[in-house]
N, C-alpha and C positions, 0 to 999 in steps of 0.2 A: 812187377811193373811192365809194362805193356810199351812197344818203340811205335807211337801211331804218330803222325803226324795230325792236327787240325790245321787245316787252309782258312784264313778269315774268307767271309763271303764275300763275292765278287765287289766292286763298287759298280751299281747302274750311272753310265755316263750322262750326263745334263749339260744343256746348250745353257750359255749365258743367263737369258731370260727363267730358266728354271725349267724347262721342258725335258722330259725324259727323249735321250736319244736312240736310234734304231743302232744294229750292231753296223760299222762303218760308218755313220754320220759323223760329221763335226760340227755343227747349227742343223737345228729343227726350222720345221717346214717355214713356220712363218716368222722367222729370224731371217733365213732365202728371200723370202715373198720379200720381204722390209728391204733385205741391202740391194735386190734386184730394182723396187719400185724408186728406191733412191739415186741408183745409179740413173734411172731416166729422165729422172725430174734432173739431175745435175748436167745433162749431158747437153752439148753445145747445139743439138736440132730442137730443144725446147727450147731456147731461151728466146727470148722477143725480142725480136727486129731479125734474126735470122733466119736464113729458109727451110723450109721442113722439106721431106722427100718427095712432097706430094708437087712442088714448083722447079724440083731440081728435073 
């Protein structure tokens, strides 16, 4: 009998949504895209009746 070790195979990391991720990501691209476009639309220069940058 033989002392070898088998290592199971790596697990490939996956964002949320199911997207295979790059080595050091933690969300995929357009998981980014999504919370960045969200953060815009939620932010207090979008909202109606307030002033955008373009009046300040």
């Amino acid at each position: 009998m033989t002392n070898t070790t088998i290592n199971p195979p790596e697990e490939t990391p996956g964002c949320d949504c199911g997207a295979l991720l790059e080595q050091g990501q933690i969300r995929c691209r357009k998981c980014l895209a999504r919370d960045r476009r969200a953060h815009r639309t939620n932010s207090c220069h979008h909202r109606i009746g307030s002033p955008t940058w373009s009046a300040l």
